[in-house]
C-alpha positions in Angstrom: 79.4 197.2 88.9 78.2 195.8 85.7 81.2 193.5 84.1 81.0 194.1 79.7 82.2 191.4 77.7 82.7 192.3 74.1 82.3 189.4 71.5 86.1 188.9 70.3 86.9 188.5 74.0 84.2 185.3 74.9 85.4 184.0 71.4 88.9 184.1 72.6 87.5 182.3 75.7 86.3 179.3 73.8 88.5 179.0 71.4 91.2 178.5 74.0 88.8 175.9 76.0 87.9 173.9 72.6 92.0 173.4 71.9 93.1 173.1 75.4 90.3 170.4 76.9 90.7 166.7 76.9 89.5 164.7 73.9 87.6 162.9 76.5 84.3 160.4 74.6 85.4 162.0 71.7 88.0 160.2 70.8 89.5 156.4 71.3 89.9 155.1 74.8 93.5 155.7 73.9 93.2 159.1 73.3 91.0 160.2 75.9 93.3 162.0 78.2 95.1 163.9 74.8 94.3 168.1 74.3 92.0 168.3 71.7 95.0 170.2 69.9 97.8 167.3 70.4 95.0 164.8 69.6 94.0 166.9 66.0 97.8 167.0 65.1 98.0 170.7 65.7 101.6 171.8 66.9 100.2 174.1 70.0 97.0 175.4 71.0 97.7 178.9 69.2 97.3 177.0 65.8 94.4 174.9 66.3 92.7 178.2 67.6 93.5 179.8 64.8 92.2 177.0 62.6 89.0 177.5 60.4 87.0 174.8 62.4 87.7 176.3 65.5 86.6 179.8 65.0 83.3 178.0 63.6 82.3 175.9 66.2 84.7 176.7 69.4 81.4 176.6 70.9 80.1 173.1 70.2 82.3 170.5 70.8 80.8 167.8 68.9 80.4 169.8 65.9 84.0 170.9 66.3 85.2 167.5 66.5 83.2 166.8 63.4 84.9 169.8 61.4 88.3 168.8 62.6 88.5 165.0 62.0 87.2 166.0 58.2 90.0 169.0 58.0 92.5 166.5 59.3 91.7 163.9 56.3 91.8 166.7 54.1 94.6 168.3 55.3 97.2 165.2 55.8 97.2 165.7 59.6 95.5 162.1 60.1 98.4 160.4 62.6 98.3 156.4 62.3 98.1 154.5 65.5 102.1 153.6 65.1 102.7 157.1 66.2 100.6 158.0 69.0 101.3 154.3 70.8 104.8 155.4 70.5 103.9 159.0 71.9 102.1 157.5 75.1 105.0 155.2 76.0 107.4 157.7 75.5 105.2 160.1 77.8 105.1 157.6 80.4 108.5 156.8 80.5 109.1 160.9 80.6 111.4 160.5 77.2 109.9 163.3 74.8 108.3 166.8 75.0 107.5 166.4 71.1 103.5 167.0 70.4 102.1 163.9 67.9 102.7 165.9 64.8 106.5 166.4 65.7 107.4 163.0 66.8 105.9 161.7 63.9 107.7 164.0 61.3 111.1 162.8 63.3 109.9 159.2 62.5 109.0 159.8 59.3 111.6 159.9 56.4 114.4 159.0 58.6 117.5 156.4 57.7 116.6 153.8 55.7 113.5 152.0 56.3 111.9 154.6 58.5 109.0 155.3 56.2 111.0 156.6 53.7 109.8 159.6 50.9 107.1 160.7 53.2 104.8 157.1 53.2 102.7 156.2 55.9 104.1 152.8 55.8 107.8 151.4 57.1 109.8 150.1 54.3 112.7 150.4 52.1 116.3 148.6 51.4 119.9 148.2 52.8 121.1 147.7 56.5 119.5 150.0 58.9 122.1 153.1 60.1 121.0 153.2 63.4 118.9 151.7 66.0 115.7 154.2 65.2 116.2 152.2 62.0 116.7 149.1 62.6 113.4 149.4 64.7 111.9 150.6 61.3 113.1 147.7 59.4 112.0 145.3 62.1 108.3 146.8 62.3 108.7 146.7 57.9 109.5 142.7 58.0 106.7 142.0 60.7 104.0 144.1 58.2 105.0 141.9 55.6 104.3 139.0 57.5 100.8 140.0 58.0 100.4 140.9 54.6 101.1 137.3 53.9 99.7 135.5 56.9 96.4 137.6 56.8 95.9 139.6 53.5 95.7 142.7 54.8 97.4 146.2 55.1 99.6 147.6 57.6 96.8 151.0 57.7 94.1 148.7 58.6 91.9 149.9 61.5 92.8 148.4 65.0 92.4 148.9 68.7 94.3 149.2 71.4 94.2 150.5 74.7 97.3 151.9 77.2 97.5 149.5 80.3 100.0 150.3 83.0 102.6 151.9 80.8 101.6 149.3 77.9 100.2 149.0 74.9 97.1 146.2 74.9 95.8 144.8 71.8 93.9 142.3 73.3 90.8 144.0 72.5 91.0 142.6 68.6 90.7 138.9 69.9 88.6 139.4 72.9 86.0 141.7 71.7 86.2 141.2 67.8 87.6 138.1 67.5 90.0 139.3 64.7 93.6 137.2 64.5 94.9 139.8 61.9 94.4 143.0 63.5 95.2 141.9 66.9 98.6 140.2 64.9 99.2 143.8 63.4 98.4 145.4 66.7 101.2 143.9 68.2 103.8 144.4 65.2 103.2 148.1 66.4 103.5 147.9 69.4 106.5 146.0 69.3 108.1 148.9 67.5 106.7 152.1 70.2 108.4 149.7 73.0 111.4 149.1 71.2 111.6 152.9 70.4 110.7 153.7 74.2 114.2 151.7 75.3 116.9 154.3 73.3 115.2 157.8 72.5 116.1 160.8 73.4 115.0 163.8 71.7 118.1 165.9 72.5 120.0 162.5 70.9 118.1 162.9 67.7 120.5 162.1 64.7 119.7 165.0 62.4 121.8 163.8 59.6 120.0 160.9 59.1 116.4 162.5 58.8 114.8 165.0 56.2 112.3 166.8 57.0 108.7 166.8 55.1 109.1 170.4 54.3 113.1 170.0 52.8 112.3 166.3 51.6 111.1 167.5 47.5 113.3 169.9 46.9 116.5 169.5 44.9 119.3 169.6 47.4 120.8 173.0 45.9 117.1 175.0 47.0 117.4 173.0 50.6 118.1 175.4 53.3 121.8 175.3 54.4 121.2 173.1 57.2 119.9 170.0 55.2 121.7 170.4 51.9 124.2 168.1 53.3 122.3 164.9 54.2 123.4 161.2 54.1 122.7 160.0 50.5 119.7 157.8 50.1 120.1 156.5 46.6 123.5 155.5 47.3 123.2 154.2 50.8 120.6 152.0 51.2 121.3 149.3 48.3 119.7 146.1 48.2 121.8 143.1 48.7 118.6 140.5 48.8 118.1 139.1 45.1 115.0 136.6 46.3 111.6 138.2 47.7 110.3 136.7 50.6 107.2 134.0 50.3 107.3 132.2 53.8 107.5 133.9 57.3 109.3 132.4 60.5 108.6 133.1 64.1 105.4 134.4 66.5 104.0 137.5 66.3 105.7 140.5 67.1 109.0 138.4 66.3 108.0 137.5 62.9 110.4 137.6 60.2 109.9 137.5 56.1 112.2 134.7 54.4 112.5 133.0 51.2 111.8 129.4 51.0 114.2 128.8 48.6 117.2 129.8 49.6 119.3 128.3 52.1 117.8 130.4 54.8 115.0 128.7 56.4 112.7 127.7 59.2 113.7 126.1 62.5 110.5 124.7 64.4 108.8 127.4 63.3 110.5 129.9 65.5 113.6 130.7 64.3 115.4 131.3 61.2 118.6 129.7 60.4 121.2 128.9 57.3 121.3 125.5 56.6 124.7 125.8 54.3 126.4 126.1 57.9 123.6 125.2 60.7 121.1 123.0 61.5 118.1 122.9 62.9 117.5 120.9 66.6 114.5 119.4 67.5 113.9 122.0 70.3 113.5 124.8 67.8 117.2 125.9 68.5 119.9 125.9 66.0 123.7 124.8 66.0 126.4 123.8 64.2 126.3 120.9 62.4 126.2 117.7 64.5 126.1 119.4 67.6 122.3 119.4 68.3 
């Protein structure tokens, strides 16, 4: 018996194959093992088969690959490193069933320093309302530390590779020889393995979070469910007058201070307020006199 296949049906074939296969040489040692559809950013398989560059080139995976990288610059669906070394240590330690593009709108816009408004980058003001922020604020001080140490941006290119349940940056020094990106490498990382010890995506504090699709509108054109949100404005206040110009501690424990305040250095490892402490000569701090 002869078998028939119509056209729609071996494009249906392909399409699922392109979306469903490994990322494999395509992508970064990192993301080798991803689908091609949690690698792109796509939320499932249905919409990256139903995605322009998909029904072009199903059939060719290095053109596809091509036509999806340039889509995802164009389309904002470019995830940063931060985000997918959180992703694999989460996996590994069986904490999330979020795809990249979910965990990192829960990230994203979330307390006070959890790359607020929709930025790429950690930031922002006030005391951190939770431990998901206080992560964010830690990875935030350790960025500006490279800023200043190196002179360079927290979306500057890096590697990294997974190792036992790990992230390893050792790649920057060892194969490129580059202090600042393996230094930024491991502010990262610090912050996925921090995130890796608390979450729970059944725990996630919706009150704290807004997301991308709510976060510009005017709270009265919200839908009902985020129209009562904690307030930003009135929340997260600054309480620091003095902007940092010195940094304190190794790499990823590296913390912004100013130099002339009564905050300083200890050793170089750890900070301390010398109106009420000093500072021993084995980098620890005590009261005063009792070094």
């Amino acid at each position: 018996m002869k078998l028939v296949y119509s056209i729609s049906a071996l494009a249906t074939v392909a399409v699922a194959d392109i979306c469903n296969d490994k990322c494999g040489d395509f992508c970064d040692q990192s993301d080798k093992n991803l689908s091609n559809w949690d690698n792109a950013g796509f939320e499932n398989a249905a919409e990256c088969a139903a995605h322009s560059c998909t029904a072009n080139f199903a059939d060719n995976a290095s053109d596809w690959h091509v036509c999806e990288e340039g889509a995802r610059e164009l389309e904002g669906r470019k995830y940063n490193k931060i985000i997918k070394m959180t992703k694999a240590l989460l996996d590994h330690a069986g904490k999330t069933s979020m795809s990249l593009r979910s965990l990192h709108k829960q990230i994203q816009n979330y307390g006070c320093h959890c790359f607020p408004a929709g930025e790429q980058i950690a930031g922002g003001q006030g005391e951190a309302v939770d431990a998901q922020d206080a992560a964010c604020r830690t990875l935030s001080r350790c960025h500006k530390c490279v800023a200043m140490d190196h002179g360079i941006s927290p979306s500057e290119n890096y590697r990294f590779v997974l190792k036992n349940g790990d992230v390893d940056c050792a790649r920057n020094i060892n194969i490129h020889n580059n202090q600042a990106k393996f230094d930024l490498c491991q502010c990262d990382a610090e912050f996925a393995r921090e995130l890796a010890t608390f979450w729970d995506d059944s725990a996630f504090n919706n009150f704290f979070w807004l997301p991308p699709s709510q976060m510009k509108k005017p709270v009265n054109k919200r839908d009902p469910e985020h129209q009562t949100k904690f307030d930003y404005q009135a929340v997260c206040t600054s309480t620091q007058i003095n902007r940092a110009d010195s940094c304190c501690g190794s790499y990823p424990t590296r913390y912004p201070y100013n130099s002339a305040t009564s905050v300083q250095c200890c050793e170089a490892t750890n900070l301390f307020n010398s109106a009420v402490s000093e500072c021993c000569d084995d980098g620890s701090v005590a009261k005063p006199g009792e070094c």
